[in-house]
ZAMARGU-4260 file (C-alpha; in steps of 0.2 Angstrom, whole numbers, plus 5000, padded with zeros to 4 digits):
<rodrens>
0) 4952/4924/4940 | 4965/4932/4933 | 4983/4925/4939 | 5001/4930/4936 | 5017/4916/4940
5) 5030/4926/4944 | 5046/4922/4954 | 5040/4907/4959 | 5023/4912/4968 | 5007/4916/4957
10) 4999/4934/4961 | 4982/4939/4960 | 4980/4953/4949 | 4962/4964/4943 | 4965/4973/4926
15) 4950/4985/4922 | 4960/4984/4901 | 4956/5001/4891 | 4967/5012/4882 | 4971/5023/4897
20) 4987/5025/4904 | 4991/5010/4916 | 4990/5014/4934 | 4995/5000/4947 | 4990/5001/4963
25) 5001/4993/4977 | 4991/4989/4995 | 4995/4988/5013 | 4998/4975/5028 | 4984/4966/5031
30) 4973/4972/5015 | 4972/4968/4999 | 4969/4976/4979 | 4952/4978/4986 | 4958/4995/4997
35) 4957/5004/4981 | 4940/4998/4975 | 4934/5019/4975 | 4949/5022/4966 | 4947/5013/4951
40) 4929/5015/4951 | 4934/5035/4950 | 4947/5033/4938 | 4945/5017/4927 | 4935/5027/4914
45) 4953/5037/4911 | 4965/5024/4916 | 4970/5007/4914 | 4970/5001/4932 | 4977/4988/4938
50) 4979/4982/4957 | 4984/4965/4965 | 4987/4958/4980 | 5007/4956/4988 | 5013/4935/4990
55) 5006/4929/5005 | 4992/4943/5007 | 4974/4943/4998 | 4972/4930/4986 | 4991/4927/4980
60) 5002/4912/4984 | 5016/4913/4997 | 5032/4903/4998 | 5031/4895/5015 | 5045/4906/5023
65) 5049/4914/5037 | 5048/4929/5032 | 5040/4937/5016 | 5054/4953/5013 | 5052/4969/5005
70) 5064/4965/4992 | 5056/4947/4988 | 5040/4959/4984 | 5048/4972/4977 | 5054/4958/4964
75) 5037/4951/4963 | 5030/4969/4957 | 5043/4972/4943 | 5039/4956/4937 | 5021/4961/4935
80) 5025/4976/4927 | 5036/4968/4916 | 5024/4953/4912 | 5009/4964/4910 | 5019/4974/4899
85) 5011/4990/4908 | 5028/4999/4910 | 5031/5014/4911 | 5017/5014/4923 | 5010/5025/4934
90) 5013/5017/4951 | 5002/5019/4969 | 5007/5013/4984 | 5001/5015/4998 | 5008/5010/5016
95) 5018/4992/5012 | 5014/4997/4992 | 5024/5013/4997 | 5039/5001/5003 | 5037/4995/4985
100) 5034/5009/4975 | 5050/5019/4981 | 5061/5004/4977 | 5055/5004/4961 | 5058/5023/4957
105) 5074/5022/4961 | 5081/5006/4955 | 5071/5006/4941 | 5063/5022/4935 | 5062/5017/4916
110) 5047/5005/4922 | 5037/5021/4929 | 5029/5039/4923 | 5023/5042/4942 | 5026/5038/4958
115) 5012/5040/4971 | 5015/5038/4990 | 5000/5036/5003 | 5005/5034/5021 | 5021/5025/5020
120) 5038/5028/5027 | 5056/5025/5019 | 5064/5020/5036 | 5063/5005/5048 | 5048/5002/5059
125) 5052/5013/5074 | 5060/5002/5089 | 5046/5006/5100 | 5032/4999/5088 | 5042/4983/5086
130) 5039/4972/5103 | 5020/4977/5101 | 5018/4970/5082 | 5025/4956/5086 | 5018/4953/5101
135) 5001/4953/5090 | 5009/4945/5076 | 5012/4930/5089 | 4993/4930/5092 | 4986/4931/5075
140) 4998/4917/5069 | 4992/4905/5084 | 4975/4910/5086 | 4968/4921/5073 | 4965/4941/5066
145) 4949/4939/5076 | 4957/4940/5096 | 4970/4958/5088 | 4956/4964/5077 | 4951/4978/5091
150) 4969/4982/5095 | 4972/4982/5074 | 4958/4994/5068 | 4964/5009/5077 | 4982/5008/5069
155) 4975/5004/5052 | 4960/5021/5054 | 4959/5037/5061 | 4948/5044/5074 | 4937/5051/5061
160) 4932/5035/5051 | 4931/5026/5070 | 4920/5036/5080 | 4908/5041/5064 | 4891/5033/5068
165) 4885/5035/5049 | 4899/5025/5045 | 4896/5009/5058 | 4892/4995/5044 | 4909/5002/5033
170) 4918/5000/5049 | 4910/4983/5054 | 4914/4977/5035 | 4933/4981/5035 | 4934/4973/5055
175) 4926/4959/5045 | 4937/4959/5031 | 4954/4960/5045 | 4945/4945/5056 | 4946/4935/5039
180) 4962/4936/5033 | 4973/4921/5029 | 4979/4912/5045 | 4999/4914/5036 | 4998/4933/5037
185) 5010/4933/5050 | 5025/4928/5037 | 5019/4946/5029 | 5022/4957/5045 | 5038/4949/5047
190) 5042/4957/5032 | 5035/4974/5037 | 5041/4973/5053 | 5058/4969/5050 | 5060/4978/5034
195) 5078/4989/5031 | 5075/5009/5027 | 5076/5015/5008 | 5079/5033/5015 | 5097/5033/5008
200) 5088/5029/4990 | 5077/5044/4989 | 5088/5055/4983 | 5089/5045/4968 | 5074/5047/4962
205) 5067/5056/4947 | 5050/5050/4946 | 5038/5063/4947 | 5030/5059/4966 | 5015/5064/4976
210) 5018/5060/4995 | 5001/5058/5005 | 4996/5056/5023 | 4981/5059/5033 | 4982/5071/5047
215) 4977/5056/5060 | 4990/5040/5053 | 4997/5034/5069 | 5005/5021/5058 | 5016/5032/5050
220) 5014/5048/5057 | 5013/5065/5045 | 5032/5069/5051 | 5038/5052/5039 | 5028/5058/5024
225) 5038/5076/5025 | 5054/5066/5026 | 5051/5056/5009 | 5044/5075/5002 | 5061/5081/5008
230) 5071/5068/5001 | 5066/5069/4984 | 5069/5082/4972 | 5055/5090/4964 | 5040/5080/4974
235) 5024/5086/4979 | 5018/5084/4998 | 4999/5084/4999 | 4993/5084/5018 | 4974/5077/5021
240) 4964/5085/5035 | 4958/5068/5040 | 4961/5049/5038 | 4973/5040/5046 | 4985/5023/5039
245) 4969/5019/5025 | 4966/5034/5015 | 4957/5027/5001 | 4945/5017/5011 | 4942/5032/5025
250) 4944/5048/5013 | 4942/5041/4996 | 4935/5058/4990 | 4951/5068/4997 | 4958/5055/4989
255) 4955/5053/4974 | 4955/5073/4973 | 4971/5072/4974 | 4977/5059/4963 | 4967/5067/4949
260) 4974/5083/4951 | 4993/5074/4952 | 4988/5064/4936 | 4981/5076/4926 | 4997/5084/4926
265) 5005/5070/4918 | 4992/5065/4906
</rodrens>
């Protein structure tokens, strides 16, 4: 297995090599590199693809802390970049990645050719979210993913990919996949959940960006996604008509039309 130390914590990383291009792709809450497994498998054969998993999610370590704070990941995914010595990258966030990726573009735009931003936000979580994640981060840390999964999976999908009965077993595979998750999660939300806003950061940014969101993320809501397309000069805004927070496992066709078309442009 493939290991990176970095920052005092050793992340997980899955390198598919080849003279492509290197795209890094950055997950969300809960998940790991393995969110983007229809990705790759579309676009390895062009691109050297690269995803891994945040400290204290998937298969990486985690200091034992409190919190696990978007500028502590932030730091961990320069460091990759710069270890790997994939930079300038093309970088693909998506959700908690986003949190990432935006940092990146504007504190260090040298380190990218691309910025790619799938249902995310630049802003706080919204005061009204709060007492509920932490209500259920309270549960997982004490008892286990297995007693929030069924008030997790509508936050994390959209209708569509819920109510679909030819898509049952996916469903039943990613609610297994959530149930399973490490029992220190919780030092991950706390990180999410109190995370400060970037918004005053966009306008910084240079980076060629492609901002997406599903028409049904609940999470982050298509209003967020117009904000960060507002906010930086020059960016492209594409809308879904389905999905919700996890467009790449719900819509990876969309998907993956859509990052082809944005990277072909910057090939």
């Amino acid at each position: 297995m493939p290991w990176l130390d970095v920052n005092g914590t050793r992340l997980y990383y899955e390198d598919t090599g080849g003279p492509g291009a290197p795209l890094v792709f950055s997950h969300g809450l809960l998940w790991s590199g393995r969110m983007f497994d229809k990705q790759v498998a579309a676009l390895k054969d062009r691109y050297r693809c690269i995803t891994y998993d945040h400290r204290g999610q998937g298969q990486s370590d985690v200091w034992r802390v409190d919190t696990v704070d978007m500028e502590t990941v932030y730091a961990d995914a320069v460091a990759l970049i710069e270890k790997l010595g994939v930079g300038p990258c093309h970088f693909a966030g998506l959700s908690m990645g986003g949190f990432v990726g935006m940092r990146l573009a504007a504190r260090r735009p040298e380190l990218l050719r691309s910025l790619i931003l799938m249902e995310t936000s630049a802003e706080p979580e919204p005061a009204e979210n709060v007492p509920r994640y932490k209500a259920l981060n309270f549960i997982a840390r004490w008892f286990g993913m297995r007693w929030v999964a069924d008030r997790v999976m509508p936050i994390m999908f959209g209708r569509t990919f819920l109510e679909d009965p030819a898509r049952a077993a996916e469903r039943a595979e990613w609610r297994r996949r959530l149930m399973q998750n490490r029992r220190d999660i919780w030092r991950a939300v706390n990180g999410v959940v109190r995370r400060r806003s970037v918004y005053e950061e966009l306008s910084r940014i240079r980076t060629p960006t492609l901002v997406v969101v599903g028409a049904e993320d609940t999470a982050t809501v298509p209003a967020k996604a117009e904000r960060i397309h507002a906010a930086i000069a020059g960016s492209r805004l594409v809308k879904l008509p389905r999905g919700g927070h996890s467009s790449s496992v719900e819509e990876p066709a969309l998907l993956n039309a859509a990052l082809e078309e944005f990277l072909r442009e910057r090939a």
